[in-house]
C-alpha positions as a Markdown table, in Angstrom:
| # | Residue | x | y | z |
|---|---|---|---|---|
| 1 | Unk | -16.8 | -111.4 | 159.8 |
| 2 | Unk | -17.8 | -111.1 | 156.1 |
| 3 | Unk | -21.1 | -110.4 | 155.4 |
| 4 | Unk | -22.9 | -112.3 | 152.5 |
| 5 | Unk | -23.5 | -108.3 | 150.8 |
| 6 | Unk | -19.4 | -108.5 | 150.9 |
| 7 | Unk | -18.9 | -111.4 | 149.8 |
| 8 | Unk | -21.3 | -110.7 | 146.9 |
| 9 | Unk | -19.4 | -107.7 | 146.3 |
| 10 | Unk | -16.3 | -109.3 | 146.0 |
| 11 | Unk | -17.2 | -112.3 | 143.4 |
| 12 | Unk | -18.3 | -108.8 | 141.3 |
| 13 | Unk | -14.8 | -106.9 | 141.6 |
| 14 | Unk | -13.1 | -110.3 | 140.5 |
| 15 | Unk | -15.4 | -111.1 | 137.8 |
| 16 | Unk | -14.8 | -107.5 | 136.4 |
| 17 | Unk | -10.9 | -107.9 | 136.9 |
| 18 | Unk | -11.2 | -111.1 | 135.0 |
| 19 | Unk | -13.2 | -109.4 | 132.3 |
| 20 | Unk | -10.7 | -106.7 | 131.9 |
| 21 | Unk | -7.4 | -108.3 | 131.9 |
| 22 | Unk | -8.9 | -111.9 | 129.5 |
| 23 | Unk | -9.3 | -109.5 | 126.7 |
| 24 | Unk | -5.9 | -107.5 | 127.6 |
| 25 | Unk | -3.9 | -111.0 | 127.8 |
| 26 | Unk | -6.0 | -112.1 | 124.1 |
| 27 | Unk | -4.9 | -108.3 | 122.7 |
| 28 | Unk | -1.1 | -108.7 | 123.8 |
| 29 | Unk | -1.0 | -111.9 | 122.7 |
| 30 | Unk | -2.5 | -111.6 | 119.5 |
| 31 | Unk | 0.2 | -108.2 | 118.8 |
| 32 | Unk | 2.8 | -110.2 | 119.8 |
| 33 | Unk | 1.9 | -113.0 | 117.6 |
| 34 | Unk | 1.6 | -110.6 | 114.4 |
| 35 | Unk | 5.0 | -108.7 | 115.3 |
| 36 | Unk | 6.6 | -112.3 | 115.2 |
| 37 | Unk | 4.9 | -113.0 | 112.0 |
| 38 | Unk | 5.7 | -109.5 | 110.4 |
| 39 | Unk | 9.1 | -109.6 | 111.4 |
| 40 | Unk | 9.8 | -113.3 | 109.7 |
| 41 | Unk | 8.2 | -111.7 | 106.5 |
| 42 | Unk | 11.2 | -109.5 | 106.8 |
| 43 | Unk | 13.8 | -111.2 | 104.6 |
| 44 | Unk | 17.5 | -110.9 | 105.8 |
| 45 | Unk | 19.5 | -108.8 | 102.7 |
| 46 | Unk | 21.2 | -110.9 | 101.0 |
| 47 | Unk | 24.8 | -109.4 | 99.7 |
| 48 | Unk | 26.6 | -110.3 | 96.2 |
| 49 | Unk | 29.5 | -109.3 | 94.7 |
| 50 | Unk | 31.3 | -109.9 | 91.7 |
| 51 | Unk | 35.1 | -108.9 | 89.8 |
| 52 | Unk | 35.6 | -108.5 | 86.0 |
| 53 | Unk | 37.8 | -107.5 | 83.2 |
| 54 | Unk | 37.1 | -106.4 | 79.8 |
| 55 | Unk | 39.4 | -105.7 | 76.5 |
| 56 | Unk | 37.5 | -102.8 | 76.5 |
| 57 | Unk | 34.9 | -101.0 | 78.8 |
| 58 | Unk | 31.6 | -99.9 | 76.7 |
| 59 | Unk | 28.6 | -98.1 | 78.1 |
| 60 | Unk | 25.4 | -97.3 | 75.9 |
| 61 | Unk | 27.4 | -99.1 | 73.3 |
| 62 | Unk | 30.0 | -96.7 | 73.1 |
| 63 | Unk | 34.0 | -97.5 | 74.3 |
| 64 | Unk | 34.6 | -95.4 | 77.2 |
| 65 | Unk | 38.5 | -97.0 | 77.7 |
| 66 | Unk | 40.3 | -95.5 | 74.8 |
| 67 | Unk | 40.3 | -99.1 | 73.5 |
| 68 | Unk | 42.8 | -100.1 | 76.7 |
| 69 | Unk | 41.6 | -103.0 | 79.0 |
| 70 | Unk | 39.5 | -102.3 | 82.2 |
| 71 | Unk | 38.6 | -103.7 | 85.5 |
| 72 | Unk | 35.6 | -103.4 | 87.5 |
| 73 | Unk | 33.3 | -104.5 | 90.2 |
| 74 | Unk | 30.0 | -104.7 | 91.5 |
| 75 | Unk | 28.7 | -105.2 | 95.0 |
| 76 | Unk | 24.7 | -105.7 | 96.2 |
| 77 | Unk | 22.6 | -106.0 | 99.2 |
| 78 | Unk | 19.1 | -106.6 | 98.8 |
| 79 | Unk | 16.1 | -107.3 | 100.9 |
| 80 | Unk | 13.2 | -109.0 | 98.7 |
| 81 | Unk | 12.4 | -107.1 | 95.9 |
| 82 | Unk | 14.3 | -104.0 | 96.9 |
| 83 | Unk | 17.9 | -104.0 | 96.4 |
| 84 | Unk | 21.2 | -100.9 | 96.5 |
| 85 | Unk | 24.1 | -102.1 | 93.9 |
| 86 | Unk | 27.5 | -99.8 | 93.1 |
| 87 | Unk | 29.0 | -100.8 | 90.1 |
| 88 | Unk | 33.0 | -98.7 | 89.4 |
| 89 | Unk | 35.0 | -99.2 | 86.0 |
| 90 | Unk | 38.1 | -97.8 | 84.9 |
| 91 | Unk | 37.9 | -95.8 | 81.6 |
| 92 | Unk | 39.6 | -93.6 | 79.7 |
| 93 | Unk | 37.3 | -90.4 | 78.1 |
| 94 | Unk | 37.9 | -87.1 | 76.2 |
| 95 | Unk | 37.1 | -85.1 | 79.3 |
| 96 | Unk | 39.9 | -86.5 | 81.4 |
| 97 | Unk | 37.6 | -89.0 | 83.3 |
| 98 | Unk | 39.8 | -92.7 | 84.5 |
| 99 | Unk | 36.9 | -93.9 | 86.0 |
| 100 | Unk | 32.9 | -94.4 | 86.1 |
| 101 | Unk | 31.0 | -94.8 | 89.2 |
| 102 | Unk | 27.5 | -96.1 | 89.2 |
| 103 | Unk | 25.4 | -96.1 | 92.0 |
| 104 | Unk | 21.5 | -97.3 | 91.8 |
| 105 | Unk | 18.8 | -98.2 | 94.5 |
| 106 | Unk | 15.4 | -99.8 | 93.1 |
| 107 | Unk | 12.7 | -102.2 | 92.8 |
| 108 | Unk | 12.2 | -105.9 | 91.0 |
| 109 | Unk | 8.6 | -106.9 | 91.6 |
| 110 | Unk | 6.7 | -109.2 | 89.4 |
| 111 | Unk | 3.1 | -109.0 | 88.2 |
| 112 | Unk | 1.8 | -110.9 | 85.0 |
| 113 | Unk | 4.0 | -113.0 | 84.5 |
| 114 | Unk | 6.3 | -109.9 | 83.6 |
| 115 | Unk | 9.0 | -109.2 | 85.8 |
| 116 | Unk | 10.3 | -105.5 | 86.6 |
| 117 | Unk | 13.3 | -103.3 | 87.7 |
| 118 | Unk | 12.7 | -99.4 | 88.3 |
| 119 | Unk | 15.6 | -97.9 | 89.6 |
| 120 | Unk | 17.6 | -94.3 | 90.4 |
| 121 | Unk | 20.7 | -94.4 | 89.4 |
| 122 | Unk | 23.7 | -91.8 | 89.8 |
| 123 | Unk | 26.9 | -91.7 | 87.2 |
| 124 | Unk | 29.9 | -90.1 | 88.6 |
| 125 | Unk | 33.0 | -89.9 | 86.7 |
| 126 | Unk | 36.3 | -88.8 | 88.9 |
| 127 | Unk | 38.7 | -87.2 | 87.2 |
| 128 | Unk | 37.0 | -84.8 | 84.3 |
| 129 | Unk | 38.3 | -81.8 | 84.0 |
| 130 | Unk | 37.0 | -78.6 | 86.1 |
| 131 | Unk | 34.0 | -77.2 | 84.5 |
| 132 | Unk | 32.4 | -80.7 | 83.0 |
| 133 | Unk | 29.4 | -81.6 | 84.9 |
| 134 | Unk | 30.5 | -85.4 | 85.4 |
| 135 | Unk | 28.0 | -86.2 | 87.7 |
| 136 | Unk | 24.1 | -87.1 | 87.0 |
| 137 | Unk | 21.3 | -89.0 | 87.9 |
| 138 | Unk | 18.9 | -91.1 | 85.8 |
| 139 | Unk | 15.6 | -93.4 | 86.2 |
| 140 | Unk | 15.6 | -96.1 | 84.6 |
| 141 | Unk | 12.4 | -99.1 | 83.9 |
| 142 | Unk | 13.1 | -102.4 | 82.3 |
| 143 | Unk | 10.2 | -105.0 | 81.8 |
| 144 | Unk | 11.1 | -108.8 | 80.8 |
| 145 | Unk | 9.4 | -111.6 | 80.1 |
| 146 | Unk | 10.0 | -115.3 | 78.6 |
| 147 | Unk | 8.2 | -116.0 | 75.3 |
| 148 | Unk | 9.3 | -119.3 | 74.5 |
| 149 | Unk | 12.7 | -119.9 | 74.7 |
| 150 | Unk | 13.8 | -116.6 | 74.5 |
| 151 | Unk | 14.2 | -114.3 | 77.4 |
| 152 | Unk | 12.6 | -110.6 | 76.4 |
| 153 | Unk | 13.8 | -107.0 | 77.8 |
| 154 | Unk | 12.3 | -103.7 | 77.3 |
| 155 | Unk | 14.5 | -100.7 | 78.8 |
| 156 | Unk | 13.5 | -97.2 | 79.0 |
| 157 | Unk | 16.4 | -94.9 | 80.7 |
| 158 | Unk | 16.1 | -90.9 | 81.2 |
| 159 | Unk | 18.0 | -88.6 | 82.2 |
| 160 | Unk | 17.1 | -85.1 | 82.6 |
| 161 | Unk | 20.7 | -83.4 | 82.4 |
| 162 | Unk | 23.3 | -85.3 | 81.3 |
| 163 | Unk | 26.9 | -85.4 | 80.9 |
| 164 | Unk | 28.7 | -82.3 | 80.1 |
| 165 | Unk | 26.7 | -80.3 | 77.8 |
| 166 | Unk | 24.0 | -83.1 | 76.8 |
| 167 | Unk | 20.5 | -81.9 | 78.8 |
| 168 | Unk | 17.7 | -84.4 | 78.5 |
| 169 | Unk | 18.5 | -87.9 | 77.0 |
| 170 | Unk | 16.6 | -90.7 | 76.4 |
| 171 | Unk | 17.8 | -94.4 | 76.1 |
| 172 | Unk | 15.4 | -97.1 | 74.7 |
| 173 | Unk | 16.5 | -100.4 | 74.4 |
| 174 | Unk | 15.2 | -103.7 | 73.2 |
| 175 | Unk | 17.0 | -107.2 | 74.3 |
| 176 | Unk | 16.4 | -111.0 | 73.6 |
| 177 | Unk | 18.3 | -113.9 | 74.7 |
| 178 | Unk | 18.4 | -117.7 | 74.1 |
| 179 | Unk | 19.8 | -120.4 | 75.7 |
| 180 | Unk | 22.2 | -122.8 | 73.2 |
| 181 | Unk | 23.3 | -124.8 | 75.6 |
| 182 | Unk | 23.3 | -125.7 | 80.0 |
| 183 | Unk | 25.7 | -123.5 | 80.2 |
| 184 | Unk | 25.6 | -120.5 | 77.1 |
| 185 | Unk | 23.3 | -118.0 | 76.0 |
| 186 | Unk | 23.3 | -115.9 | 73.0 |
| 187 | Unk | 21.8 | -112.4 | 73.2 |
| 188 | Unk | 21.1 | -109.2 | 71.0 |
| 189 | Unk | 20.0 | -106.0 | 71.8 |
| 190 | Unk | 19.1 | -102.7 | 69.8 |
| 191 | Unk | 19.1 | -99.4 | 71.0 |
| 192 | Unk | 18.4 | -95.8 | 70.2 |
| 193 | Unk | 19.7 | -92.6 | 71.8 |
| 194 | Unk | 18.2 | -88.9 | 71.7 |
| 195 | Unk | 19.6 | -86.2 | 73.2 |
| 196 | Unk | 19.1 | -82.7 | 73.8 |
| 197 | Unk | 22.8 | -80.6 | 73.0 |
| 198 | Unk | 24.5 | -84.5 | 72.9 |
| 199 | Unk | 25.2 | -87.2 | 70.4 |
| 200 | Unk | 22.0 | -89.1 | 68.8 |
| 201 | Unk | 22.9 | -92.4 | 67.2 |
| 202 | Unk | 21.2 | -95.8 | 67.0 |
| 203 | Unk | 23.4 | -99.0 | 68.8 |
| 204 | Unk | 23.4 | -103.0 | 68.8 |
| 205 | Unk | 25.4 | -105.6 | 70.0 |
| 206 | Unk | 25.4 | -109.1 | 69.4 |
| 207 | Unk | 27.1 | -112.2 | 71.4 |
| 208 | Unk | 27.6 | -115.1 | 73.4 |
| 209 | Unk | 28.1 | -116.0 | 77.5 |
| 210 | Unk | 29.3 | -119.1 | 78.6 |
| 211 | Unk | 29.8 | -120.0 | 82.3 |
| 212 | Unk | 33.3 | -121.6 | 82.7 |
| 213 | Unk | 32.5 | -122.9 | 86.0 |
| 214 | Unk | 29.9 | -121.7 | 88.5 |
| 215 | Unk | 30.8 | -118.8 | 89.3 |
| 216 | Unk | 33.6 | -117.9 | 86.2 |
| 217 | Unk | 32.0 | -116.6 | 83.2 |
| 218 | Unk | 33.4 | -115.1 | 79.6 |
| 219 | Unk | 31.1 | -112.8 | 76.6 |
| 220 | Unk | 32.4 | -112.3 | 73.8 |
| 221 | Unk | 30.5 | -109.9 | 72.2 |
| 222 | Unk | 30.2 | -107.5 | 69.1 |
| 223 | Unk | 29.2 | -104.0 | 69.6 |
| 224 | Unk | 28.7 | -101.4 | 66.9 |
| 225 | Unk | 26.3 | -97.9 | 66.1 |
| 226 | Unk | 25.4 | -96.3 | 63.0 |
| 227 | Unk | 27.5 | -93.0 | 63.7 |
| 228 | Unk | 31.2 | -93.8 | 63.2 |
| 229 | Unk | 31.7 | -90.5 | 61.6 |
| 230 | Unk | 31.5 | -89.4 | 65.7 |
| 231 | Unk | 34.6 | -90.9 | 66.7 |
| 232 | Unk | 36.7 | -93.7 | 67.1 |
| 233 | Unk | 34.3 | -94.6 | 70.4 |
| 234 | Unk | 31.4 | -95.3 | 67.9 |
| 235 | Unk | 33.3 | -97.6 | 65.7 |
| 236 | Unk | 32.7 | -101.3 | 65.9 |
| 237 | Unk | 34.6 | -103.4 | 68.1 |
| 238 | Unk | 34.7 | -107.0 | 69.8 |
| 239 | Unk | 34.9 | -107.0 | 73.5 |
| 240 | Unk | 35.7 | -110.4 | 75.4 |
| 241 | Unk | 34.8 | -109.8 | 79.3 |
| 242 | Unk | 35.7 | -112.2 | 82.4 |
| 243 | Unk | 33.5 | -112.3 | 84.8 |
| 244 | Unk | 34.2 | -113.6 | 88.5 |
| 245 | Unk | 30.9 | -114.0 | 91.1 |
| 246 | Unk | 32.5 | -113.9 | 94.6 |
């Protein structure tokens, strides 16, 4: 027979059972509730690919394709602002290089109404001849902004050694581009390059994008530098590119 001490007793045990397992169901509940909302912050990466050719492949306003046609692609995944891209192009260089390789990871966050890319890229270029170092890494910061109608970009790229002999080099390069029309946009850029043991020399370009259909695209654009006495690759030239977004 319980005895009104035991039965005291036992209210006591379950009152203190209920007092520690109500907060331990409100904790569990409460982490499971923010792992749920943390992991629906997490975006899904989104992937994006695209196909091109060009009458001629140029890089930092130079033609790297002898003045022969190339082909190229690029593929991305990203995850909000964070995003991995490989971009390959066939050229045709001095060195013996047929191709250019270039792989980036970075970061496009906003603030200020500015928006943002800071990236790490790597160039490789299979097939230079032994003894050229053809392969390099730069960092690289652009900053854009609308004023107006026209679309603004600031780029700043480094690299600390650089291909073949060139050590550090610094790109800077200054971009603005205006819509003409629902489907075309005219843009021009200006750049300058220093270099420690490579080639200094000042570039622009100048031209027009149209989208053919949503996901077809052709420039046409006009590049040129002030340092033709440097080689044919520094001449001016007109490029046409077609562009295909899979």
């Amino acid at each position: 027979m319980i005895t009104e001490v035991e039965m005291l007793e036992q209210r006591c045990v379950k009152r203190q059972n209920g007092a520690v397992i109500i907060p331990l169901l409100a904790g569990l509940s409460a982490a499971m509730g923010a792992g749920a909302a943390q992991a629906h912050s997490i975006e899904a990466p989104d992937f994006s690919a695209q196909v091109g050719v060009a009458s001629e492949y140029v890089g930092k306003g130079l033609g790297k394709s002898a003045g022969d046609p190339s082909v190229n692609g690029t593929v991305e995944v990203s995850s909000g602002a964070f995003y991995a891209n490989v971009f390959v192009s066939t050229a045709k260089l001095s060195q013996g290089s047929d191709a250019e390789i270039v792989s980036a990871v970075g970061w496009r966050p906003e603030a200020a109404g500015y928006k943002f890319d800071f990236s790490v890229v790597n160039r490789d270029l299979p097939g230079t001849r032994a003894g050229v170092d053809a392969n390099y890494w730069e960092y690289q910061a652009d900053a854009s902004r609308k004023i107006g109608p026209v679309s603004t970009r600031l780029r700043v790229n480094y690299t600390p050694d650089g291909f073949a002999a060139t050590k550090e080099a610094w790109w800077i390069e200054v971009q603005g581009t205006v819509s003409v029309g629902p489907k075309t946009k005219a843009s021009a850029a200006i750049a300058d390059r220093t270099a420690d043991g490579g080639a200094e020399y000042a570039a622009w370009n100048v031209g027009v994008k149209h989208k053919l259909t949503e996901k077809l695209a052709l420039d046409l654009r006009w590049y040129d530098t002030d340092s033709h006495a440097l080689g044919e690759n520094y001449d001016g030239r007109l490029v046409g590119a077609l562009t295909f977004a899979l």
